[in-house]
C-alpha positions, 0 to 999 in steps of 0.5 A, a space after each residue: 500500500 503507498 504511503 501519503 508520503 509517497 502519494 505525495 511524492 508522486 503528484 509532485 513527480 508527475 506535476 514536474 514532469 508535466 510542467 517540465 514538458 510543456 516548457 520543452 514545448 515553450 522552447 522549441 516553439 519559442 525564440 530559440 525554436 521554430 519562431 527564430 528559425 522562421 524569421 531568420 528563415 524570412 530575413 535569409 531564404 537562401 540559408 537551407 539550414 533555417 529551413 530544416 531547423 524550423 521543420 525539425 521544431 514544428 515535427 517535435 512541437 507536435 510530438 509535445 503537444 499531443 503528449 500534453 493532451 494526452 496526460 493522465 496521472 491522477 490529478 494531473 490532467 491534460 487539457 487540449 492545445 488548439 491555439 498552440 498546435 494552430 500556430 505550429 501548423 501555420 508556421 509550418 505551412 507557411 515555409 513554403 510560401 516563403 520559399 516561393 516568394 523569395 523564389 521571385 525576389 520578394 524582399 524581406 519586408 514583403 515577406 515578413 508582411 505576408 507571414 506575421 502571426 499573432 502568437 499571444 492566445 498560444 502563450 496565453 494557453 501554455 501558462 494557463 496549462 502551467 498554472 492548471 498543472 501547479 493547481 492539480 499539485 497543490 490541490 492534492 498534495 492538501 488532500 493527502 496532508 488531510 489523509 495523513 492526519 486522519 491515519 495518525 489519529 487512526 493509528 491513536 485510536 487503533 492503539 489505544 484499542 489494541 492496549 485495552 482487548 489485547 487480552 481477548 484479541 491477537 496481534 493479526 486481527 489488529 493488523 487486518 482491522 487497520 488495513 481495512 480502515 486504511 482502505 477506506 479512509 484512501 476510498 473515501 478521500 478520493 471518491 463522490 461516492 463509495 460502496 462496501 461489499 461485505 463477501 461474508 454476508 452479502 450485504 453491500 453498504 452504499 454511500 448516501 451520495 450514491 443514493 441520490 446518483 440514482 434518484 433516491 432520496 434520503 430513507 427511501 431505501 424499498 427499492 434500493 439494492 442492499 445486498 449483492 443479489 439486488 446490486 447484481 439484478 439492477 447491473 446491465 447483465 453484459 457490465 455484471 459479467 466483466 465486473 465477476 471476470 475482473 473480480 476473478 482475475 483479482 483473485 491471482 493479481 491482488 491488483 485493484 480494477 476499473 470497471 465502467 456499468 450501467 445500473 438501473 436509476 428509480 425510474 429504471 433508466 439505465 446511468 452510466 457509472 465507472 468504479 474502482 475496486 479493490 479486494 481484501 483476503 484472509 490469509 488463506 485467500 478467501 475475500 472478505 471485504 471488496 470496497 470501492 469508488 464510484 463516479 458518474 460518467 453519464 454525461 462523458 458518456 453522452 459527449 462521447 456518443 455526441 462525438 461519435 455522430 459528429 465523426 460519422 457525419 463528417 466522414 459521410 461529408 468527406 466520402 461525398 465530396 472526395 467523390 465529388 471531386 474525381 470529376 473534375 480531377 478526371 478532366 484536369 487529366 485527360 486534357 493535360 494528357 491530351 495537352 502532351 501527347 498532341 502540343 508538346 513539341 508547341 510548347 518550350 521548355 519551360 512550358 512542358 515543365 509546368 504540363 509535367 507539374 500539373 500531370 504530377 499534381 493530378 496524380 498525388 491529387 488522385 492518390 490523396 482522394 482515392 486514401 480519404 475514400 478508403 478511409 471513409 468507407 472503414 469509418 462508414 461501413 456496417 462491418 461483418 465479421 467472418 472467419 478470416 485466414 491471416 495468411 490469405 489476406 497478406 497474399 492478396 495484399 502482396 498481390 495488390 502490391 506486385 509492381 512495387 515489389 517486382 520494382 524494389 525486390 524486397 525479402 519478405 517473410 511470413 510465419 503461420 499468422 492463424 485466423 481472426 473473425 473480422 473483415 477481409 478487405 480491411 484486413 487486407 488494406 491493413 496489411 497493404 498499407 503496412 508492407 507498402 511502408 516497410 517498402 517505402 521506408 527501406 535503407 538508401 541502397 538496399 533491399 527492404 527486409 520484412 517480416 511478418 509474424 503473429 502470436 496468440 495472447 490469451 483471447 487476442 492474436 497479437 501480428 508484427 510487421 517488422 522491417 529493417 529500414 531507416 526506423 523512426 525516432 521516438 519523438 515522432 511516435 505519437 504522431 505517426 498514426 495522425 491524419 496527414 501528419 508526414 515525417 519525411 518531404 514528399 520529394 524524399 519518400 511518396 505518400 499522402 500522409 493517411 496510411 498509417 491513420 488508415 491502419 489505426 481506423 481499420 484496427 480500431 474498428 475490429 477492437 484492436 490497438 496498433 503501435 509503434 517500436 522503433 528506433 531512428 535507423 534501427 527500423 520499426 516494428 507494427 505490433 496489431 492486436 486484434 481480438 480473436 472473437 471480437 464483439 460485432 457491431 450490431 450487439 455493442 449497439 444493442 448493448 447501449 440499449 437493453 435491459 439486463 437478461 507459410 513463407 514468402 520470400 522475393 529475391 533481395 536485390 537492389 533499387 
């Protein structure tokens, strides 16, 4: 059990960490950072390094940014950063625009004119994110003084006890009393709301907070769950089965656990709560005791179906107007084929160098259009999830990718992968998406080495797609899997940015997770777990609702 004392000293870690981050952020975005490499980039557009410099800051400002927004220690909490991540995508989308003009012999004023930013609001929003992290310090570190008092008068009490029955109790009874009030003093300091599950006798004790959560009033106790079996009869069946697996599983961690459920109100409306539990046992462990916390999420759970809308709808608008958009692409490209094939030789050098650009343009245009379909379409689609061999859908995708890989010639090998229940053309798409990548991203000068590999974890099957190629820095992990986000130009490696967005979605909707290990030249391993019996759609939708009742190996060779 953590003391106060280390409690306190892990808020105070935590809340150092935090500031200590977003003041890596302030530099790298300050006048040390991007904002200096931009200017000197304005006032010196013929110096490459200012350039390079700039992108190098914007690439890992964005790495800080989404850490910052993702933090979740305790109290302390991240907070979403839009003025700052806007800024840095502006200073960052406006190099080029200083390029072109200093292209054309603008001056320096003209330039600077055309590419000032106001950046206040971003300054303003990291000192209050600053001030929110000292906040969260300050206000946990008075509640666990608070808590240490109350277990120094605990510990009066508990002795002054222990010298009055020590002739009728033994030392061990003394010691599990003190654990169980320990546990519930820390429950009760943290919590809206508590209950107590007595595992002896059954009965469950409630805070009266909780009573008023669920629209009883004070003594109105007729229909109010006061034992496990009525607790259990008004828990929606699916939450009561993962809390008892969780329950099941504590009984070889003797972890505490989370658990979020839907539980019956006065009017028999399903609320939703989340609970963190935990379980005392004898010595010969037998549970006695299962306390814990319990907060409202209803309405965390109303913004995150809001959300889930607002998703669909916007991926229903993109769907339409990237399809909207292939007519007139398509005419852009047989005119300018038609430009070429019957005017080329009207036209001077530089004039075919522009028709080459606009062909090129149209073709990366085509490319983006055709991505944000494919993504779409996984974000739209009713999935059917049947039995699906692993190992065929790489094989469709080796076939789908078979000019690639006759062009670069790379050594791909591939284990008995097994069968999931999911979707065959995403599976497919998935695998496409990876092993394009691995291709892409291979060393200068060398065949791309893959392998691709799975193993079964319990009731998921956990796949590796792992290359040898020029690997990814760690500071660039949390953003890989962005829509649009590119670690490397266009002119170096060819892509639209969405691939590996793609792949997150695609996994995301078989109830799965992808991610990231590698090292900036050491090569990068994709680790995809997917359930091997995932949930369908339909049932999870349903469940918001209803009451409880081989090897493959293609000659190394050179690029």
């Amino acid at each position: 059990m953590i003391s106060a004392d280390q409690q306190r000293q892990l808020v105070n870690e935590n809340a150092a960490r935090a500031i200590d981050t977003t003041e890596r952020l302030d530099r790298e975005i300050g006048y040390g950072g991007l904002i200096h490499n931009f200017k000197n980039y304005v006032l010196r557009p013929t110096n490459s390094q200012y350039y390079e410099d700039a992108i190098q800051n914007a690439e890992t400002a964005f790495g800080l940014i989404s850490e910052l927004e993702q933090i979740d220690q305790g109290p302390i909490q991240g907070r979403p950063l839009p003025e700052t991540r806007r800024m840095v995508e502006e200073y960052s989308g406006q190099l080029q625009i200083v390029h072109e003009m200093a292209s054309n012999n603008a001056s320096a004023r003209e330039i600077d004119d055309a590419v000032r930013f106001d950046d206040a609001p971003t300054l303003n929003e990291l000192q209050t994110v600053v001030n929110s992290f000292n906040g969260a310090y300050r206000a946990e570190a008075g509640r666990l003084e608070r808590l240490t008092r109350m277990l120094m008068i605990l510990n009066v009490i508990l002795g002054l006890g222990t010298a009055i029955t020590l002739a009728t109790l033994n030392v061990r009874q003394h010691i599990k009393n003190l654990q169980n009030q320990v546990v519930y003093i820390e429950l009760l300091g943290q919590s809206g709301g508590i209950w107590n599950w007595n595992r002896q006798t059954g009965e469950v004790q409630y805070a009266p907070k909780f009573r008023e959560m669920l629209g009883f009033a004070g003594n109105d106790t007729d229909s109010f769950p006061e034992n496990i079996k009525a607790s259990r009869e008004r828990i929606h069946a699916d939450d009561m089965a993962v809390f008892e697996e969780r329950l099941a599983n504590q009984q070889q961690t003797r972890k505490p656990f989370s658990v979020e459920f839907r539980m019956l109100d006065n009017k028999d409306r399903y609320r939703w709560f989340r609970t963190h539990a935990h379980t005392l046992f004898d010595r010969d462990g037998t549970p006695i005791r299962t306390a814990g916390t319990i907060f409202n999420i209803e309405d965390s759970k109303k913004y995150e179906h809001e959300l889930q809308e607002s998703n669909q709808e916007l991926q229903r608008f993109a769907f339409a107007a990237s399809h909207d958009l292939q007519e007139p692409l398509r005419a852009i490209t047989g005119f300018s084929q038609l430009l070429q094939q019957r005017y080329a030789n009207s036209l001077d050098e530089k004039g075919q160098g522009y028709l080459k650009h606009i062909i090129e343009g149209v073709g990366r245009m085509k490319a983006l259009i055709d991505d944000i379909l494919t993504l779409s379409r996984v974000g739209q689609s009713e999935l059917e999830f049947v039995e699906i061999s692993l190992d065929d859908c790489v094989k469709t995708a080796l076939q789908n990718l078979s000019q690639l890989i006759q062009e670069t010639e790379p050594e791909i090998q591939i284990g008995d992968l097994g069968t999931v229940r999911g979707h065959e053309g995403f599976l497919v798409e998935l695998f496409q998406n990876l092993i394009n990548n691995a291709i892409k991203f291979r060393k200068p000068e060398q065949a791309a080495k893959i392998n691709i590999d799975s193993r079964t974890d319990g009731s998921r099957i956990v796949i590796t797609v792992a290359d040898q190629g020029i690997g990814i820095s760690k500071s660039h992990h949390a953003q890989v899997f962005e829509l649009f986000k590119r670690l490397h130009r266009r002119e170096q490696i060819p892509g639209t940015g969405i691939g590996l967005a793609l792949c997150k979605r695609i996994v995301e909707r078989h109830h799965g997770t992808i991610s990231l290990i590698s090292e900036q030249g050491e090569g990068a391993t994709f680790r995809v777990s997917l359930p091997i019996e995932p949930q369908t759609e339909s049932s999870a939708q349903e469940n918001q609702h209803v009451k409880p009742r081989e090897t493959h190996r293609h000659p190394a060779g050179r690029r």
